[in-house]
C-alpha positions as CSV (number, residue, x, y, z in Angstrom):
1,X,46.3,-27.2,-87.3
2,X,48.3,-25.1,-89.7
3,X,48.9,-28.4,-91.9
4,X,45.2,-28.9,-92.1
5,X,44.0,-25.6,-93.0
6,X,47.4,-25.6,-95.5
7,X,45.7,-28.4,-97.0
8,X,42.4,-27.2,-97.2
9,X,43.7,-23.9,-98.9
10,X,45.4,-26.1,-101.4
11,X,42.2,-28.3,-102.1
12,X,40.2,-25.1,-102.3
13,X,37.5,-26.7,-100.2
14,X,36.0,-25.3,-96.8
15,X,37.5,-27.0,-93.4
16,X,35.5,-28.3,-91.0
17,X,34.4,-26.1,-88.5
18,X,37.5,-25.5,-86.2
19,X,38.2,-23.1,-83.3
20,X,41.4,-21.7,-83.1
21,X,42.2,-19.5,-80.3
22,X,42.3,-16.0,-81.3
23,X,40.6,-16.8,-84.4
24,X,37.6,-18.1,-83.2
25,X,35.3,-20.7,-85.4
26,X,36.9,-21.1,-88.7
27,X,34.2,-21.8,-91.0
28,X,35.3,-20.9,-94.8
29,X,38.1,-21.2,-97.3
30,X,38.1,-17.3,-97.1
31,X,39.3,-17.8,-93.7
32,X,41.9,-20.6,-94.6
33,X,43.1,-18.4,-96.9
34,X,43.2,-15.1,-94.6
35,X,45.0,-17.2,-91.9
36,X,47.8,-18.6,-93.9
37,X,48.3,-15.4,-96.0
38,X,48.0,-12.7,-93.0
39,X,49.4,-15.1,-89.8
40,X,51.1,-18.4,-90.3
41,X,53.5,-16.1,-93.0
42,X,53.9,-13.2,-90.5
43,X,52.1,-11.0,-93.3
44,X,50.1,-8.4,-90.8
45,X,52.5,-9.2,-87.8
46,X,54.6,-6.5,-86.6
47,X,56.4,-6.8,-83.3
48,X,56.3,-2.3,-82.5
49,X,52.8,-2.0,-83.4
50,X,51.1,-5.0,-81.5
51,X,53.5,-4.1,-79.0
52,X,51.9,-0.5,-78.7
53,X,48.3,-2.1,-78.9
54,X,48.7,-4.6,-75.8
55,X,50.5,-1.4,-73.7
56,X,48.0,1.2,-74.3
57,X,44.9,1.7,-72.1
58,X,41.9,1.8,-75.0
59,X,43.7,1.1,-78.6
60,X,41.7,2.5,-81.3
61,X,42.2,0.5,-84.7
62,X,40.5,1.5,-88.3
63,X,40.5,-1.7,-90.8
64,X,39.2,-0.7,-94.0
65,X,38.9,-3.7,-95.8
66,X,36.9,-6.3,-93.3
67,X,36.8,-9.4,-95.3
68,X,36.4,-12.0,-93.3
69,X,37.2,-9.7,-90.4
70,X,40.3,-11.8,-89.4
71,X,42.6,-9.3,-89.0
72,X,39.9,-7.5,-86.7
73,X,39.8,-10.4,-84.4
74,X,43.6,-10.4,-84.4
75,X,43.3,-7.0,-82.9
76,X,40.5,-7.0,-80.7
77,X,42.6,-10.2,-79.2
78,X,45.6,-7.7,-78.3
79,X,44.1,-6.1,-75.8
80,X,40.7,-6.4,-74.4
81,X,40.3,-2.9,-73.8
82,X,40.8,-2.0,-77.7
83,X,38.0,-1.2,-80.1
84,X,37.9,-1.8,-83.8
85,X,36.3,0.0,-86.5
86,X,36.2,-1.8,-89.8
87,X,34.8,0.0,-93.2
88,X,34.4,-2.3,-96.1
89,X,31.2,-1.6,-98.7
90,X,29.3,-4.9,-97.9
91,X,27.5,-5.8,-95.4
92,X,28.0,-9.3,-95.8
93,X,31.4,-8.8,-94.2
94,X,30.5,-6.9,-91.2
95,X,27.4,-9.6,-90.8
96,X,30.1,-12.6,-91.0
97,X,32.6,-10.5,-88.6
98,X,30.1,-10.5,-86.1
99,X,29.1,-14.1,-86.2
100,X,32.7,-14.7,-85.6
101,X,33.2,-12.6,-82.8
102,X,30.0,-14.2,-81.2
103,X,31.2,-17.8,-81.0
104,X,34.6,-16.4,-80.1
105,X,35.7,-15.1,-76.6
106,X,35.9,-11.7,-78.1
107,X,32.2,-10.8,-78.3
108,X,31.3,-8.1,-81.1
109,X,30.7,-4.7,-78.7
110,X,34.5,-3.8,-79.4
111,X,33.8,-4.0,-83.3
112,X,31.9,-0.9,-85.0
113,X,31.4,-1.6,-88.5
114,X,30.9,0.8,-91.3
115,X,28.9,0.0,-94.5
116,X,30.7,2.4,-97.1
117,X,32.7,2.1,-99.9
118,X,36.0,4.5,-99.6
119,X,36.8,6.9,-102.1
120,X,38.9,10.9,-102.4
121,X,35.7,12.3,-102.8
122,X,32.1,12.0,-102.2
123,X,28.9,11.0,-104.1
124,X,31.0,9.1,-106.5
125,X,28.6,6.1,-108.6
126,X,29.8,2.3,-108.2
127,X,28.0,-0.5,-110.2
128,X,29.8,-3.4,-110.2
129,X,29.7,-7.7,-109.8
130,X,29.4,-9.5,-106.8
131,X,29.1,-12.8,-107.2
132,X,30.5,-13.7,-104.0
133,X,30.7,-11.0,-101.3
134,X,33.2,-13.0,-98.8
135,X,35.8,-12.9,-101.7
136,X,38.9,-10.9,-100.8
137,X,39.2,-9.6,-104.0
138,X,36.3,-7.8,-104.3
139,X,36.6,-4.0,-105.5
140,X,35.1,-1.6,-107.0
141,X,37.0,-1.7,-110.5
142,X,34.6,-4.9,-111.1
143,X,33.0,-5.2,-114.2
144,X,29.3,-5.2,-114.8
145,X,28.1,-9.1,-115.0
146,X,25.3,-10.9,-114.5
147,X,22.6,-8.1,-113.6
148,X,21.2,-10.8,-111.1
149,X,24.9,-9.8,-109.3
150,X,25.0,-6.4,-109.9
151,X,25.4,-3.5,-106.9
152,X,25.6,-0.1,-106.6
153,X,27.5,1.8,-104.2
154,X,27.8,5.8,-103.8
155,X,31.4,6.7,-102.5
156,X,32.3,8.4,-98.9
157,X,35.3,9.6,-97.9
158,X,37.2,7.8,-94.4
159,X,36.9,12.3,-93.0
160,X,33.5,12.3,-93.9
161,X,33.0,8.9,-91.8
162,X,34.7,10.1,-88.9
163,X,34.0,13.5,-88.8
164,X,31.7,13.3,-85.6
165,X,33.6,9.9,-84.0
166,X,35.0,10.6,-80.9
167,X,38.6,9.7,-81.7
168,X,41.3,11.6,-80.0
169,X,44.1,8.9,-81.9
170,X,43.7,6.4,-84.0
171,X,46.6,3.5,-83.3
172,X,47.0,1.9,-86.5
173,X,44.8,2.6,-89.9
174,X,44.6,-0.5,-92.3
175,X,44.2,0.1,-95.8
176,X,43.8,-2.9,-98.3
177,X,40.8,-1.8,-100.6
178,X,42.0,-3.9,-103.7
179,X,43.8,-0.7,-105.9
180,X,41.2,2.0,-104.1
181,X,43.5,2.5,-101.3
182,X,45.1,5.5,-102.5
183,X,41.9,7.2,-103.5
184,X,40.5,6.3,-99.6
185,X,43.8,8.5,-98.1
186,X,43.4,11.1,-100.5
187,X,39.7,11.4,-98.5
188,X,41.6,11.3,-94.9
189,X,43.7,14.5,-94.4
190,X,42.0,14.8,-91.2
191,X,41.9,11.5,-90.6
192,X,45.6,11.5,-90.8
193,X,46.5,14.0,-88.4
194,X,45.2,11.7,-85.6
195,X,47.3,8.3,-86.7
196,X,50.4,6.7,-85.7
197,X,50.5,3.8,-88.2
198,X,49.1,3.0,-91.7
199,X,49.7,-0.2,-93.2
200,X,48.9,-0.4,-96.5
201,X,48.5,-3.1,-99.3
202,X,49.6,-2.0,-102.5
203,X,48.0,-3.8,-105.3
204,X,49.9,-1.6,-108.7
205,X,52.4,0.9,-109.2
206,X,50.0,3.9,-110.1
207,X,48.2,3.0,-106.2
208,X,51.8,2.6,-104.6
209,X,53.0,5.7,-106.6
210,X,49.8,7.7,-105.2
211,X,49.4,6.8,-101.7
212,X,53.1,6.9,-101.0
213,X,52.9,10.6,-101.9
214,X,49.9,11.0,-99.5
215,X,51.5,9.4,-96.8
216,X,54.3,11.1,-97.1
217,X,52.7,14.9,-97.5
218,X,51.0,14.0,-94.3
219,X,54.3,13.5,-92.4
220,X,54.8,9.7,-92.3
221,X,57.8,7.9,-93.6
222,X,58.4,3.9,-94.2
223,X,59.6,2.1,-91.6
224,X,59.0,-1.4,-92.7
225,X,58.7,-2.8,-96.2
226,X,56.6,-6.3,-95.7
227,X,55.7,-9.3,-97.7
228,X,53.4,-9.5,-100.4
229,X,53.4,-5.4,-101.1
230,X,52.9,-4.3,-97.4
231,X,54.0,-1.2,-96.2
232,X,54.4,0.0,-92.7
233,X,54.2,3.7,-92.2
234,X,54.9,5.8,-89.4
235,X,54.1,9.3,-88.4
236,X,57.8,10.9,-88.4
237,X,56.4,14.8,-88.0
């Protein structure tokens, strides 16, 4: 399987339907892509935190960043008692999430999606291109294009989401927002205080530079420096 779906990434054409446990119905080269990035290289593998997921009783997990909601079905597959919140500013992705999780084993009443596009502050203006809203590169640094393609979001901030969610802990907090991951944590001081692990994608410098220092004011250090710009934090006080 992983040779097929290797070749299909390298084609750049969709695969044939497929299901893969875990993963469900593999539909898109989005998901080709996801898989052999994320999972067959280990990206968003690490041995202490799915090992805390399968032990606890109810993990709670935030992805912000859904995608094609792969690493959400990872998660949910962990532990059939966890639940999954995912926050990504189109609701394409949370619409393709849950056809996954249909076909699948998993069913969607574990996964609570979130329409909102994550900045430090509120009420902040987004217009930007989507041409394709299943493209993991999407962000909201996007130039204007085609006006046919154009969308607006207003920003929220991942406290102001979560204010009135009844989350006594949240297990791990993923943050891959395409270079608007820093500006999300500067929005989740309180956020913060209930998490054990972040991992983050860093995608520049200036957005490593920034949500390092966030992290770190919030009392978590590194504790594992991944492929492809990951970082594993971990609250340390």
């Amino acid at each position: 399987m992983g040779y097929y779906l290797n070749l299909c990434k390298k084609l750049k054409i969709n695969p044939r339907p497929v299901n893969i446990p875990v993963f469900g119905l593999i539909r898109t080269d989005h998901e080709v892509r996801n898989l052999c990035d994320n999972f067959a290289k280990g990206v968003l593998r690490d041995e202490k935190v799915e090992r805390e997921l399968i032990q606890k009783n109810a993990p709670c997990i935030i992805d912000c960043g859904v995608n094609v909601g792969i690493t959400i079905r990872w998660w949910l597959s962990l532990n059939k008692n966890a639940r999954v919140y995912g926050v990504d500013m189109l609701e394409e992705t949370h619409q393709f999430t849950r056809d996954a999780l249909r076909v699948g084993w998993m069913g969607p009443e574990r996964y609570f999606s979130i329409t909102a596009a994550l900045w430090s502050t509120p009420g902040k203006t987004f217009t930007i291109d989507v041409q394709d809203p299943l493209w993991g590169d999407n962000n909201l640094f996007q130039k204007k294009g085609d006006a046919k393609h154009e969308r607006t979001f207003v920003s929220q901030t991942l406290d102001e989401i979560f204010a009135n969610e009844p989350i006594e802990t949240v297990d791990l907090l993923k943050i891959d927002l395409e270079g608007a991951g820093a500006e999300a944590l500067k929005g989740a001081t309180e956020l913060l205080k209930k998490t054990k692990q972040v991992v983050f994608e860093n995608h520049g410098e200036e957005e490593s530079k920034e949500a390092s220092a966030v992290l770190v004011r919030n009392g978590f250090g590194v504790r594992k420096v991944g492929e492809r710009q990951h970082l594993w934090w971990e609250k340390v006080a």
